[in-house]
C-alpha positions in Angstrom: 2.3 18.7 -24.5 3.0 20.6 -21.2 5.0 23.2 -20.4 8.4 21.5 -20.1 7.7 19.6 -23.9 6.8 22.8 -25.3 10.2 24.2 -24.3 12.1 21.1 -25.2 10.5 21.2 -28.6 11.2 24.9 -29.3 14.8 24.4 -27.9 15.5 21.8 -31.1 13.6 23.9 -33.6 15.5 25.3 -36.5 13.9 28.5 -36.8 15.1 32.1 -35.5 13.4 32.3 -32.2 14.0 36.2 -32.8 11.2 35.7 -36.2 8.5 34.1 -34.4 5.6 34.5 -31.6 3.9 31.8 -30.2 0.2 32.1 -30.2 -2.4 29.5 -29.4 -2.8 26.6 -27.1 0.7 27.2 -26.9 1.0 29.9 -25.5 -2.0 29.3 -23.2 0.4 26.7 -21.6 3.3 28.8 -21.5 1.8 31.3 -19.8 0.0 28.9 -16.6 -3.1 29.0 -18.1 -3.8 25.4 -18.9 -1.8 22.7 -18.7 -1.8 20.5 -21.9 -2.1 21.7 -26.1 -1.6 19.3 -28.7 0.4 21.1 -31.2 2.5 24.3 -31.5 1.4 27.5 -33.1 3.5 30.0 -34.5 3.1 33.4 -35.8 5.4 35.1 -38.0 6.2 37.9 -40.7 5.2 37.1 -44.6 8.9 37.8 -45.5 9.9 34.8 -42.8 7.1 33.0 -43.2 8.2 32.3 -47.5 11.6 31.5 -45.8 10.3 28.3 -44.1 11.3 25.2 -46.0 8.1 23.3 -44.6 4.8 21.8 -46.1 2.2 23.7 -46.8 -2.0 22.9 -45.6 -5.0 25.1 -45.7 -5.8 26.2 -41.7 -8.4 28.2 -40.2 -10.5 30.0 -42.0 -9.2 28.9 -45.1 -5.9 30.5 -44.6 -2.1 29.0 -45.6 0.0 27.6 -43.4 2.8 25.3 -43.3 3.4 22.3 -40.7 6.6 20.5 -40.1 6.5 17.4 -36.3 4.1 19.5 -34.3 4.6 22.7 -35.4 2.4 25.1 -37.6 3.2 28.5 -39.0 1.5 31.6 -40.5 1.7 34.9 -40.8 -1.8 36.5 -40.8 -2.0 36.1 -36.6 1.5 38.5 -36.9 1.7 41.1 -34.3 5.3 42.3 -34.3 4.7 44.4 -31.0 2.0 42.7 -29.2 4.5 40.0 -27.2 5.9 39.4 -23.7 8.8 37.2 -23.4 8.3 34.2 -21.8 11.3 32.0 -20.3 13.6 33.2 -23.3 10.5 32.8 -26.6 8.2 36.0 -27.7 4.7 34.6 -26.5 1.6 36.9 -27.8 -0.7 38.8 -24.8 -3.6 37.6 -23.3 -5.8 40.5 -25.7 -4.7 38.9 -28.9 -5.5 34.9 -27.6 -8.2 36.2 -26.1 -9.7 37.6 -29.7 -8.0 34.8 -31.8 -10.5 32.4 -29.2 -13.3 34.5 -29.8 -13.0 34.6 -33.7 -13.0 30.7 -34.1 -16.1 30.0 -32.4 -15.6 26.9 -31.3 -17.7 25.5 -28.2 -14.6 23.8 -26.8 -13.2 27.4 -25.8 -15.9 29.2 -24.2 -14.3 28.2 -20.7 -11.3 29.4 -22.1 -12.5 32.5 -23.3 -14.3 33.4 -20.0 -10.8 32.6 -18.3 -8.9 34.8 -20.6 -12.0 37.7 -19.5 -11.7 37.0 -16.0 -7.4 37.5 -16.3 -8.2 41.0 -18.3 -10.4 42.1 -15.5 -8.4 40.9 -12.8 -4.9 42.6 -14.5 -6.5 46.0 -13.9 -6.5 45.1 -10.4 -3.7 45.7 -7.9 -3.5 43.1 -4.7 -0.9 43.6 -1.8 -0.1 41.7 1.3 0.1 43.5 4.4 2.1 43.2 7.6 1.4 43.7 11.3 2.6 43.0 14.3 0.9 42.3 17.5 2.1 41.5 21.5 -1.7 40.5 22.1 -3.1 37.6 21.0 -6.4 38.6 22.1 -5.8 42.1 20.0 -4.4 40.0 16.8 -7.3 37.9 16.8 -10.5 40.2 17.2 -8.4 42.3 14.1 -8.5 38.8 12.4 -12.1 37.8 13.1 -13.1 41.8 12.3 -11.0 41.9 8.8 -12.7 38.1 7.6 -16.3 38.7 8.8 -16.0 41.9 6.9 -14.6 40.5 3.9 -11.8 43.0 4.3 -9.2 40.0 3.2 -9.2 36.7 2.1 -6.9 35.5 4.4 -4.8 35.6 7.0 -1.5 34.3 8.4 -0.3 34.4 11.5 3.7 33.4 12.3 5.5 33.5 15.8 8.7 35.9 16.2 11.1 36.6 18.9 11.2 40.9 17.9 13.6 43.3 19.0 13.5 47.1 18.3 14.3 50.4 19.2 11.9 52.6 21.2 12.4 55.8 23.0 16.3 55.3 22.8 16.0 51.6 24.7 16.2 48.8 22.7 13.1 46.6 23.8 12.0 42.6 22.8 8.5 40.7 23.2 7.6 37.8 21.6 5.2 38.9 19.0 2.5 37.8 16.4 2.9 38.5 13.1 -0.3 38.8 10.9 -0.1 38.6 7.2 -2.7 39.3 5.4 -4.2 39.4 1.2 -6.6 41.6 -0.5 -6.9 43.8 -2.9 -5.4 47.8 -2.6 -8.7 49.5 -2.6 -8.7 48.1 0.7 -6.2 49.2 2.7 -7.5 52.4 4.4 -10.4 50.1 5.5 -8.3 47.7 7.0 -6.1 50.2 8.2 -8.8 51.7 10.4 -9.9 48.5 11.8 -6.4 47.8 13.1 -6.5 51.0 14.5 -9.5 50.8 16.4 -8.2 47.8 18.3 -4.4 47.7 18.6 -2.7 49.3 21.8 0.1 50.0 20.7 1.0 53.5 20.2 2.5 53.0 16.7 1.9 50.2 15.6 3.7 48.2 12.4 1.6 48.1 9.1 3.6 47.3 6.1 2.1 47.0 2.6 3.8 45.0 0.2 3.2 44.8 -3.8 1.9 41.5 -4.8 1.6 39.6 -7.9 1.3 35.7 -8.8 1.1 33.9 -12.1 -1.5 31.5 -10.3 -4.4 33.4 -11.6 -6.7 31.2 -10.0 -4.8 32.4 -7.0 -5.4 36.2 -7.3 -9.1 35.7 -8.6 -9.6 33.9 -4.7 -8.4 37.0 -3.3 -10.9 38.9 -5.5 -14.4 37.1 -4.9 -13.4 36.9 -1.0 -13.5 40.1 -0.3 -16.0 42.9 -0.8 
């Protein structure tokens, strides 16, 4: 099932979506991180879980838990607090897959599991993109070639505009480039100071915007491109 079937099936399920966190490959797929599961796993209290008119089976480490389509419940994966909601369902954090993964042992999750590692690490990172703005193209492209060779960024955009501002009490226009470019915060200053070296302007745009991305495969790029 992919992400869209997941949702489906949870939309038709007859359980209080308020007494219930999705855990397992389930919640892998929910949250981006692979595509596919085969079944859905729930966690939920012992009080709701004897509430739960469903067959009962012997799971994972010779634990109870009761199955009903595609669906299995328990409660000993419970973690009342340790959720993030996730297009409307309590999904359980990346932590508690991470050591539910570990604790099974099984070979098929080790690329999993090293995923899950990589997302921790990367989560105590912050990335940005940055803004500036150039009326030389020679200027925009030695900062371009300077920030790449030393691994400054991971990339670079560069986008036409027709700019008007205010400057000295005149209102002035150029045609401008616009450089956009990713890396990581810790960077900044650094990249600040090879703008500086080469831009002519007198004061010169730099912007610094925030940025995030649930392609983590995305953000980990940005991290082994630059230093």
């Amino acid at each position: 099932m992919n992400k869209l079937e997941i949702l489906e099936k949870l939309s038709h399920l007859d359980l209080d979506r308020d007494k219930y966190i999705v855990i397992g490959g389930a919640a892998l797929v929910l949250r981006n991180i692979v595509e596919n599961t085969q079944d859905i796993d729930l966690a939920t209290s012992h009080a709701y879980y004897d509430k739960v008119d469903w067959p009962t089976k012997m799971g994972h480490f010779g634990l109870e838990i009761k199955c009903e389509d595609c669906f299995e419940i328990g409660y000993n994966l419970y973690f009342e607090n340790e959720y993030e909601v996730i297009d409307g369902y309590k999904v359980i954090n990346i932590n508690r897959i991470l050591e539910e993964k570990i604790a099974l042992k099984r070979k098929k999750d080790e690329k999993v599991i090293q995923l899950l590692r990589d997302m921790i690490d990367n989560s105590k990172k912050e990335y940005c993109m940055i803004e500036i703005a150039f009326s030389d193209e020679d200027e925009l492209n030695a900062v371009v070639d300077m920030l790449l060779d030393k691994r400054l960024v991971s990339g670079c955009q560069v986008v036409n505009s027709n700019s008007k501002w205010r400057w000295n009490g005149e209102i002035e226009k150029s045609l401008e480039y616009l450089l956009f470019v990713k890396t990581e915060k810790s960077l900044i200053s650094k990249i600040y100071e090879v703008v500086k070296k080469i831009h002519s302007y007198e004061c010169f745009e730099f912007a610094v915007f925030d940025m995030s991305s649930c392609n983590h495969d995305y953000l980990r790029w940005i991290d082994r491109e630059t230093v």
